[in-house]
C-alpha positions in Angstrom: 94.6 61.6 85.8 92.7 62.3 82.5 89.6 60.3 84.0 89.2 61.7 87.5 90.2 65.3 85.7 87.1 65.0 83.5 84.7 62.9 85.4 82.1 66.0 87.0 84.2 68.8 85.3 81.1 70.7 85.1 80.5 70.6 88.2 76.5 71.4 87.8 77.3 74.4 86.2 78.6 76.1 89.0 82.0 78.4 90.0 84.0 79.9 92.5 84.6 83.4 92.8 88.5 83.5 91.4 86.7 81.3 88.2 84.6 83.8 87.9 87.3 86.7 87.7 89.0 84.1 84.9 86.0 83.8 82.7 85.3 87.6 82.7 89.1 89.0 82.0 89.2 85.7 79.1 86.4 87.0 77.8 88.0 90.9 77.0 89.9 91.6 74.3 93.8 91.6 74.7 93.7 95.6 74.8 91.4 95.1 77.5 93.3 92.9 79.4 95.9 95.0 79.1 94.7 97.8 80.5 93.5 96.2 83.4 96.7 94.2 84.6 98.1 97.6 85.0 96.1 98.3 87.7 95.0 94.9 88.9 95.8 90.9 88.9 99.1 91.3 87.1 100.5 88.3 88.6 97.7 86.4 87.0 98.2 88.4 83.6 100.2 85.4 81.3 97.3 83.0 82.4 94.5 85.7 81.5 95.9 85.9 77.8 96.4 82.1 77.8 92.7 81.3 78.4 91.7 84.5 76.0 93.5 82.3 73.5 91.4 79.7 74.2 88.4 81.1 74.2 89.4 82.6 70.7 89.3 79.4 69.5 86.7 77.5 71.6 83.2 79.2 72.8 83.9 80.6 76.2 82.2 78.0 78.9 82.9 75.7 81.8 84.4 72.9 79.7 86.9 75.3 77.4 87.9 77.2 81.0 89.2 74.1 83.1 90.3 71.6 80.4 94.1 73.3 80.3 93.6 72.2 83.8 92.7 68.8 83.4 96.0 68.2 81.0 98.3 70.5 82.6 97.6 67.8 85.7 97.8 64.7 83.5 101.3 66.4 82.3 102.2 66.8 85.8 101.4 62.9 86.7 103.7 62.0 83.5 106.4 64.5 84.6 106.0 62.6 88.1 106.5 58.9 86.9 109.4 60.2 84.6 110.9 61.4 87.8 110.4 58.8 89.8 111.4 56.5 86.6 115.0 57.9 86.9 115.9 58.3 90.5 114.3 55.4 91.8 113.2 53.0 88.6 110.2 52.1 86.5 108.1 50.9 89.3 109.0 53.8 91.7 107.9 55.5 88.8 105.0 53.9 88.1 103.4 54.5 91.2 104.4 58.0 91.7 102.6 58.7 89.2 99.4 56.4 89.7 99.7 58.1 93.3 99.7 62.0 92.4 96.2 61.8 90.8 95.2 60.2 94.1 95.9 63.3 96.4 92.8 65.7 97.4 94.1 68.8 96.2 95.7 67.3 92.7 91.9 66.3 92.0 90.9 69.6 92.9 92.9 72.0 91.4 92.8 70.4 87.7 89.4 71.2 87.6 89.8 74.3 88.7 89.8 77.6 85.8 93.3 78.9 87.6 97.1 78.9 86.9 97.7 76.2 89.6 98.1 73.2 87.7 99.8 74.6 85.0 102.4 75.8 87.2 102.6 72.5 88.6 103.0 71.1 85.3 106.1 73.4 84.6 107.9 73.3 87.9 107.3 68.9 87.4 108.9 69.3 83.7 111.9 71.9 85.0 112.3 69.4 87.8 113.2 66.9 85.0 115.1 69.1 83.2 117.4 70.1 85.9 117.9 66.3 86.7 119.0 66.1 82.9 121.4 69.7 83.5 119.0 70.8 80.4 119.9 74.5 81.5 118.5 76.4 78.3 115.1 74.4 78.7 115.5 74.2 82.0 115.6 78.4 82.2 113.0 78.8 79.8 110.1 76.2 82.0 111.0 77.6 85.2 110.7 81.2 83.6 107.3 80.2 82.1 105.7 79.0 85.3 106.9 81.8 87.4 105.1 83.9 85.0 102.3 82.3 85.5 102.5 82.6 89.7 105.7 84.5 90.6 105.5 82.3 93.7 106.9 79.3 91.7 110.2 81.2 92.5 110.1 79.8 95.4 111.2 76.2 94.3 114.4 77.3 92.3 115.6 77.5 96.3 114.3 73.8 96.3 116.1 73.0 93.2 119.6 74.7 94.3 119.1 73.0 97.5 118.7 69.6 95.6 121.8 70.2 93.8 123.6 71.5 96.8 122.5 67.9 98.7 123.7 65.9 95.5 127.0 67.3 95.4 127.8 66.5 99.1 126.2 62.6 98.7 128.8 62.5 96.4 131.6 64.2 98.6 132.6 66.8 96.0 135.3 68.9 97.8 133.0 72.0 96.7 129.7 71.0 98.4 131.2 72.5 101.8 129.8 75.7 100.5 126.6 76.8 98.7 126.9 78.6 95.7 130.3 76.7 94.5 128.6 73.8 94.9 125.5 74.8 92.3 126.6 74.2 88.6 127.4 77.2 86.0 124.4 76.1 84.1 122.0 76.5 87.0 123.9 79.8 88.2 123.2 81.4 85.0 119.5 79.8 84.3 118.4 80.8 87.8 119.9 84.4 87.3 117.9 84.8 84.0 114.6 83.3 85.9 115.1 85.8 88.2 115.7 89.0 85.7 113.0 88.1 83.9 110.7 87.8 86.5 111.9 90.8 88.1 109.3 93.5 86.0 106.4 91.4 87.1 107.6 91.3 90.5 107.8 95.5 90.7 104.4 95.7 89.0 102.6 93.3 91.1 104.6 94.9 94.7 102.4 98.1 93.6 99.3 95.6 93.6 99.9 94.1 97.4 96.8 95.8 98.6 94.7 93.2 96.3 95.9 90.1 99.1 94.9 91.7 101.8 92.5 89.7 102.3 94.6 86.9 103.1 94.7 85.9 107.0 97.5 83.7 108.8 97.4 80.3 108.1 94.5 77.8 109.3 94.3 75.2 111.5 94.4 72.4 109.2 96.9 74.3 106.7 99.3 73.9 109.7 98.4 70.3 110.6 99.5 69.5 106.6 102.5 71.7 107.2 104.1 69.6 110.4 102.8 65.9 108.5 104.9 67.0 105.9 107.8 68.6 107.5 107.8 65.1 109.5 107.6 62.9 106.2 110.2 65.3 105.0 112.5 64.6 108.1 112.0 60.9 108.2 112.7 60.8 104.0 115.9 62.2 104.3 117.0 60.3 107.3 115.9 56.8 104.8 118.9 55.3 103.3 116.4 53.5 101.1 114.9 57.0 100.1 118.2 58.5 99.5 118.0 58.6 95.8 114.2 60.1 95.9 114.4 62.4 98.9 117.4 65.2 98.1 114.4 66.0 95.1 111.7 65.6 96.4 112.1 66.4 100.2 112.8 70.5 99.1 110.0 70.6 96.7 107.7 69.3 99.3 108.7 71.2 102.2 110.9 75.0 101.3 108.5 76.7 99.3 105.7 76.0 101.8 108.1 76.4 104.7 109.6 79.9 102.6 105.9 81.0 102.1 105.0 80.6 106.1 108.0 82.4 107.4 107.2 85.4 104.9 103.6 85.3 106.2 104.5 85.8 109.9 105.6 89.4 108.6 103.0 90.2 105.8 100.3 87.6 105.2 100.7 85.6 102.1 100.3 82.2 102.5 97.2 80.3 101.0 98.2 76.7 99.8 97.2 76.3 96.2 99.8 79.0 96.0 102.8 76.4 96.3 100.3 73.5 94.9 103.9 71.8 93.7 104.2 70.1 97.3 102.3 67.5 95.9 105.2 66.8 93.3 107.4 66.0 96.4 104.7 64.2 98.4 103.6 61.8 94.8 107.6 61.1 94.4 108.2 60.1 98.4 104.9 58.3 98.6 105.8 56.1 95.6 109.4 55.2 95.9 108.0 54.5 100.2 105.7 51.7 98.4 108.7 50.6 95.6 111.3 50.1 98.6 108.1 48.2 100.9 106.8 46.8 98.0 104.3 43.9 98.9 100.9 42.4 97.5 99.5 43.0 101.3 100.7 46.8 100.8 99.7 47.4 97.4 96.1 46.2 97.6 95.5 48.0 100.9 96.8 51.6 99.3 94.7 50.3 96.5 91.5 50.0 98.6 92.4 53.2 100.6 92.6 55.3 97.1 89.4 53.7 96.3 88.0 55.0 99.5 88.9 57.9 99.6 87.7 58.3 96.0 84.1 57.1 96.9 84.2 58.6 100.0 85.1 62.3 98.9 85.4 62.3 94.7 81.6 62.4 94.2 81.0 65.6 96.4 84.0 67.3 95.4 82.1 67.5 92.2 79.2 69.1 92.9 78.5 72.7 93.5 78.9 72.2 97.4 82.7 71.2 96.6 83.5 75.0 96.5 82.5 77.4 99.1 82.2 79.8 97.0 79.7 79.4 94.4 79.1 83.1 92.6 76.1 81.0 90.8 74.3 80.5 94.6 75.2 83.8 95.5 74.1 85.3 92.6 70.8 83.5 92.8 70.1 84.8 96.5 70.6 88.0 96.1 68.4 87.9 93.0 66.2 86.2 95.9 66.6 88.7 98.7 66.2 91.7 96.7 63.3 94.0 95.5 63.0 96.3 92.5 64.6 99.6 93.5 66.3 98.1 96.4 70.0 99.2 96.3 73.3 96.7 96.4 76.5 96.8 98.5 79.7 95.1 97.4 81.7 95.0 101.1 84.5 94.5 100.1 84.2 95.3 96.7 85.7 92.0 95.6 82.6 90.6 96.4 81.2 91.9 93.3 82.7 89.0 91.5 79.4 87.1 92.5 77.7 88.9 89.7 80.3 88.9 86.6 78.8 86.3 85.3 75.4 86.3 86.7 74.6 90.3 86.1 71.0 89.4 85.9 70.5 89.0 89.5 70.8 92.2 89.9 68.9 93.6 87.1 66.8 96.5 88.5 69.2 97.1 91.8 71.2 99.9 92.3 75.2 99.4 93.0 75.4 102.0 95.9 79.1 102.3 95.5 80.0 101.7 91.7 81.4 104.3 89.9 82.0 101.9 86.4 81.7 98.7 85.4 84.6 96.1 85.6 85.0 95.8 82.1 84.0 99.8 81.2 86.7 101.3 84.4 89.5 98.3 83.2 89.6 96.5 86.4 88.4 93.1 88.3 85.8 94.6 90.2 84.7 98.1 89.1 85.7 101.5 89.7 84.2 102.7 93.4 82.6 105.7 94.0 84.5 108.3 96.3 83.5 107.8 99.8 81.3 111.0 100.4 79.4 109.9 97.0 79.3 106.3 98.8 78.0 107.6 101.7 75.2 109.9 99.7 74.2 106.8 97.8 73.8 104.7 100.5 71.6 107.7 102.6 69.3 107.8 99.8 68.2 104.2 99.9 65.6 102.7 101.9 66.8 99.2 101.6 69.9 97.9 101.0 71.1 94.6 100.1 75.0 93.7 101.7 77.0 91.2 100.1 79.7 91.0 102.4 82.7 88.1 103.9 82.0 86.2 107.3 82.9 87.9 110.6 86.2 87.2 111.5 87.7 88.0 108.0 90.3 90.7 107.6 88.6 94.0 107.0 89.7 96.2 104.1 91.3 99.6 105.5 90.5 101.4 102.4 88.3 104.7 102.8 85.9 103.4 100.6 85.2 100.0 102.4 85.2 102.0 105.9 82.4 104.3 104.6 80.5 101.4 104.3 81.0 99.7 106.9 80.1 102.9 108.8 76.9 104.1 107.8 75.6 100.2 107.7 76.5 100.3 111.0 74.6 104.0 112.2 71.7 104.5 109.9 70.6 101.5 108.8 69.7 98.0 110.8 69.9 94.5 109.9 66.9 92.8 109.4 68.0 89.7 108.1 71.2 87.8 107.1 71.8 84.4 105.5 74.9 82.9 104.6 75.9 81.0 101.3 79.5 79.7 101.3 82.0 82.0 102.4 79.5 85.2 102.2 77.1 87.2 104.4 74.0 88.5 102.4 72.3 90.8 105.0 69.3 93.0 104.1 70.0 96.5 105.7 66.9 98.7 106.3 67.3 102.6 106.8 66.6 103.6 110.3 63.0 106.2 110.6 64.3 110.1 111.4 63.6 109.1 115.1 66.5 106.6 114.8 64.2 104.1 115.0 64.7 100.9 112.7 62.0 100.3 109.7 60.0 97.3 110.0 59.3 96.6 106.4 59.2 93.3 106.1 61.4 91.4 103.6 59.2 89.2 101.0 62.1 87.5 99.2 62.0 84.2 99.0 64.1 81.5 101.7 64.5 84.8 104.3 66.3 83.4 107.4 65.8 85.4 110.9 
């Protein structure tokens, strides 16, 4: 895990947007950061002070940002094979843990400048600890990572389930109903997971409107969601999975499952938030190939890791691995632009192109921003009202729109509308390129007559 966590870490220099966001609130001062989970990213506010400690001690860059990454994942894979280890035995183990470094989205997410693999790492290590009825430690982990993503409440369910299923393989007379069947220990650990959580959970509530981006799950999100619900169904139905499966199976399967059924109500689901389903998947996959265990099978999963490896490691690792390099942005709207031209954010999230690039728009004019990120205390900047939006925009000739693909959920905030609105009656589009998961379109402001403007645009790589 250490090797494929370091090997293109870099990544050519580049980010995504959310790394971007990390890098700029590590780089405040703890007042600062403060101040700005009030309004803003509080669920994300135990990481931000975590990586401000790091770059304390370490000169803020690429490396110092996604290291605690790299060996909260090489924790993970030793939390795995210590798993695997005890419910199944040292070869189980073994590859369990040789397997987790393997999977797509491990690789991905411990290079990645985000919570996700630290809370993997803590809900692997709780895991262990509730095997071992460790209930102080045991509180104290599963607290830590839900502070880190309040989502990682979702696997206590998994872990009461796996106690409820381990009382009934054993036929205790109490395992006919839930909560008798859960020990004291776990009651009272879960209970003070759950209090402590709870002020993060009322501050962040307040903070909904920041996921509203999110749309119902994708295509392939679902596809992963049935092949694992299946490999779930077929574990637990496996006598010789029986010891594995009442552990992993729930980790694998009910927070995603939990997740989905909240999003059919209110949007919430995106993957990396319940990034643990690979614990479940590593500990299944393994103790499938311990049970099975042949030279024929073990050479072929070899060659099909090595496969996938050459096949899909090398580009992962380059700035195309992300489709949402702020760097590329950054660059083409440095490219797109002229002096004097003015710049939209639509939504305004979409200002986190720039947070570490502010150069490339050095001579603009941000139509709609009221303060800076790190001057109003928030992510993105304080907005403008909507009528000093609307004036802004009216008194440029040429605007440059950095703005999400069609399709995407649009914001309903008055500020966003405004936007969207006098883009779409006084100005036309002369040109529009896309980079990654953005729409750079250069607006020009329609002649008195209501006639578009045909200044041309002389940036550099225009595309019709």
């Amino acid at each position: 895990m250490l090797v494929l966590g370091l090997w293109g870490l870099e990544r050519e220099g580049a980010l995504w947007a959310d790394e971007a966001v990390t890098y700029d609130m590590a780089s405040r001062t703890v007042p600062e950061i403060w101040r700005t989970l009030g309004s803003a990213d509080a669920v994300h506010g135990l990481y931000y002070l975590l990586m401000h400690g790091v770059f304390t001690v370490w000169e803020p860059g690429l490396v110092p940002m996604r290291l605690p990454s790299v060996l909260a994942m090489c924790a993970t894979a030793a939390g795995v094979a210590a798993i695997g280890r005890q419910l199944a035995g040292p070869r189980a183990g073994l590859l369990a843990g040789l397997l987790l470094p393997m999977l797509p989205m491990v690789q991905k997410y411990a290079q990645e400048g985000r919570s996700y693999a630290l809370v993997c790492a803590c809900v692997t290590w709780g895991t262990w600890l509730l095997l071992r009825r460790r209930w102080a430690a045991y509180a104290a982990v599963m607290l830590f990572a839900c502070l880190l993503h309040e989502f990682a409440v979702l696997v206590l369910v998994a872990h009461g389930v796996t106690l409820w299923l381990g009382a009934r393989a054993r036929s205790l007379p109490q395992a006919d109903g839930l909560l008798p069947a859960l020990p004291r220990g776990w009651r009272i650990a879960a209970a003070v997971v759950v209090l402590g959580l709870a002020p993060l959970i009322g501050v962040s509530i307040t903070q909904s409107q920041q996921v509203d981006w999110i749309a119902f799950p994708s295509d392939p999100d679902l596809i992963l969601i049935a092949l694992g619900a299946a490999l779930a169904r077929l574990s637990l139905r496996s006598p010789a999975l029986a010891a594995v499966a009442p552990v992993a199976v729930p980790i694998l399967v009910l927070p995603t499952a939990l997740l989905l059924a909240v999003s059919l109500f209110d949007p919430l689901f995106v993957s990396r938030y319940v990034l643990s389903y690979a614990v479940g998947a590593a500990l299944l996959l393994g103790a499938v190939l311990d049970r099975h265990w042949s030279r024929a099978l073990v050479l072929a999963t070899a060659a099909a890791s090595v496969v996938a490896l050459v096949g899909h490691g090398p580009q992962q690792r380059t700035p195309a691995g992300r489709s949402d390099n702020v760097g590329r942005v950054a660059a083409a709207i440095a490219a797109a632009s002229e002096p004097g031209d003015g710049v939209l954010f639509s939504p305004h999230r979409r200002r986190s192109s720039i947070l570490v690039h502010p150069s490339s728009v050095r001579g603009l004019t941000d139509v709609s921003l009221a303060a800076s990120p790190r001057a109003s205390d928030t992510l993105f900047g304080a907005e403008l009202p909507p009528d000093r939006i609307r004036a802004r925009m009216l008194a440029a000739d040429r605007i440059v729109a950095i703005q999400d693909h069609w399709g995407k959920p649009v914001d309903p905030f008055p500020e966003e509308r405004v936007k969207r609105e006098v883009l779409a009656a006084e100005f036309t589009l002369q040109e529009e390129r896309s980079v990654g998961r953005v729409r750079i379109g250069i607006y020009l402001r329609n002649a008195p007559d209501g006639e578009p403007n045909t200044r041309p645009n002389t940036g550099p790589d225009s595309t019709p």
